[in-house]
C-alpha atoms as a printed R data frame, in Angstrom:
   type eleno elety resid chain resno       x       y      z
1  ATOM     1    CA   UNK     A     1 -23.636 -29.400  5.669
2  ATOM     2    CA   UNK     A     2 -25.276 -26.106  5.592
3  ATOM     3    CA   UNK     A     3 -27.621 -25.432  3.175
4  ATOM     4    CA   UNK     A     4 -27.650 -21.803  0.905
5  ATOM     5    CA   UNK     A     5 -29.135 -19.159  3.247
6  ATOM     6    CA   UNK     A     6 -29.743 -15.703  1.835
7  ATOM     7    CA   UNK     A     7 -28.606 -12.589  4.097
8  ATOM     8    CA   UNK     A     8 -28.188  -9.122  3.355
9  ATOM     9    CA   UNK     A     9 -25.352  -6.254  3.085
10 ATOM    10    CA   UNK     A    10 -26.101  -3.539  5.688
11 ATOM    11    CA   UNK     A    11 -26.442   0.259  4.844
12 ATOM    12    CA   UNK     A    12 -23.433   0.973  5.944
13 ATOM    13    CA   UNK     A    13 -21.855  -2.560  4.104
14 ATOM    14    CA   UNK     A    14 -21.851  -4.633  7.003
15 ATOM    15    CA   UNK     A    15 -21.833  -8.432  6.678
16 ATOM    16    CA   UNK     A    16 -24.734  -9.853  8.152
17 ATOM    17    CA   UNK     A    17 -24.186 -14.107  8.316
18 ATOM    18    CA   UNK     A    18 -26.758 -15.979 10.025
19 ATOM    19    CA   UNK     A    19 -26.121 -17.591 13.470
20 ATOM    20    CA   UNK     A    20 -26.194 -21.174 12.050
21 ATOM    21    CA   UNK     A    21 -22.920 -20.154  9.991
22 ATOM    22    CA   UNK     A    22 -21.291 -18.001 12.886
23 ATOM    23    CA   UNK     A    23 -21.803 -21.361 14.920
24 ATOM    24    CA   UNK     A    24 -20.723 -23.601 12.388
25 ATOM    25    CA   UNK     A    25 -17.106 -21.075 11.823
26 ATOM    26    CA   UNK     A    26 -16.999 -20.405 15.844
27 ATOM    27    CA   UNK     A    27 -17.615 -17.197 15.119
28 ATOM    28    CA   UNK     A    28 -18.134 -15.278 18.421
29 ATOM    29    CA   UNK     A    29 -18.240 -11.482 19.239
30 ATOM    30    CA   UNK     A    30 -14.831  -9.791 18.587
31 ATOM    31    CA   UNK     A    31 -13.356 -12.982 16.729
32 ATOM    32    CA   UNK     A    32 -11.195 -11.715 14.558
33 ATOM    33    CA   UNK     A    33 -11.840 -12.880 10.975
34 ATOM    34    CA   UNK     A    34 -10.114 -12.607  7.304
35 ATOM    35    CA   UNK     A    35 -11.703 -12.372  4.052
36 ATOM    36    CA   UNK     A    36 -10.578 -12.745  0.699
37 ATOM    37    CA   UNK     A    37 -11.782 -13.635 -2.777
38 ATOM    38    CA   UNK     A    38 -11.222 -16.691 -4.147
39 ATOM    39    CA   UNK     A    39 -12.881 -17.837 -7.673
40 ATOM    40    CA   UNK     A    40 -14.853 -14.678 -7.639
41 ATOM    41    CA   UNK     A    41 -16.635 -15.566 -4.322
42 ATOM    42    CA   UNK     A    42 -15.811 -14.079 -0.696
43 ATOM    43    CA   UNK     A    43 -14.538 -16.647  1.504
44 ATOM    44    CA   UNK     A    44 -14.614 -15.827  5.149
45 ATOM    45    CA   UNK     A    45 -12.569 -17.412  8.022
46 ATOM    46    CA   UNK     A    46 -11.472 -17.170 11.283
47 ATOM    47    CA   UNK     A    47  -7.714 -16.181 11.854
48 ATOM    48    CA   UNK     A    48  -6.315 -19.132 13.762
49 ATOM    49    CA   UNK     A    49  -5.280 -18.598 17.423
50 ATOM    50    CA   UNK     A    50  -1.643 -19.981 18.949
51 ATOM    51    CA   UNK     A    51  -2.662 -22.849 20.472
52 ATOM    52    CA   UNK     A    52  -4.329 -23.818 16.897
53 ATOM    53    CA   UNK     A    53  -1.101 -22.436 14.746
54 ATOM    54    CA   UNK     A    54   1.206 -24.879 17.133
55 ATOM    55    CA   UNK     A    55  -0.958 -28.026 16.735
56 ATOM    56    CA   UNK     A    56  -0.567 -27.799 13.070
57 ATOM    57    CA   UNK     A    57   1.793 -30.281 10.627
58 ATOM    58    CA   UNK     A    58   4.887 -27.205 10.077
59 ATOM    59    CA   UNK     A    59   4.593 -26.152  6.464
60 ATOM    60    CA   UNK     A    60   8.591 -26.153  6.231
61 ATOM    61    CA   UNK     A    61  11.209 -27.735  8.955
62 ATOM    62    CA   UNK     A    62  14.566 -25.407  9.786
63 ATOM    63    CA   UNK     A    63  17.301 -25.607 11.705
64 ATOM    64    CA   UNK     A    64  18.539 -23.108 14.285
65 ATOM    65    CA   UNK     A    65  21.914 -23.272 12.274
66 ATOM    66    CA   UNK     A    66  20.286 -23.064  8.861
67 ATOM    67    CA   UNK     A    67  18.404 -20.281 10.164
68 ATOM    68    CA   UNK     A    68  20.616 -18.166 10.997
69 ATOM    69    CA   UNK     A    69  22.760 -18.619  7.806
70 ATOM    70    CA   UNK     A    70  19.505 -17.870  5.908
71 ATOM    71    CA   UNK     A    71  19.516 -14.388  8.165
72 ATOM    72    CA   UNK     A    72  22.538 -13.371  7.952
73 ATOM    73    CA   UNK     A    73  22.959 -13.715  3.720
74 ATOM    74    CA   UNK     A    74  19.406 -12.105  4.053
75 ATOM    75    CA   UNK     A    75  21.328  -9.284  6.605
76 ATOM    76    CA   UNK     A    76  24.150  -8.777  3.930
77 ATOM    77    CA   UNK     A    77  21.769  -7.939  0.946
78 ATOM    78    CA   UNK     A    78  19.678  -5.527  3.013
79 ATOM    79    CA   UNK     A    79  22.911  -3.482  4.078
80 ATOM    80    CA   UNK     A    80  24.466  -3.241  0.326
């Protein structure tokens, strides 16, 4: 576990984290990263790549058939 470090916000509000928590997140030059607020504190995180997304437990199982019922209904209230 990493302890509290202090950084700072740069003149120009850039996010400066220290290399212990870029190493920790696998944060790397041009990693693309998200950020959102969550209980009033700024949680920052890598966005997941493909190989990652696919090795994951699927948040909902569908279908082929069942997904293309679902898209056509969906098809049919878009066109009225």
């Amino acid at each position: 576990m990493i302890e509290t470090v202090e950084s700072r916000v740069g003149s120009k509000g850039e996010l400066f984290p220290p290399k212990e928590i870029r190493e920790k997140l696998g944060l790397k030059p041009n990693t693309r990263i998200l950020y959102r607020i969550s209980e009033g504190k700024l949680v920052v995180e890598p966005v997941p790549d493909l190989e990652e997304l696919m090795s994951r437990e699927p948040v909902a199982v569908i279908s082929v058939d069942e997904f293309r019922e679902d898209r056509t209904e969906l098809s049919r209230k878009v066109e009225r």
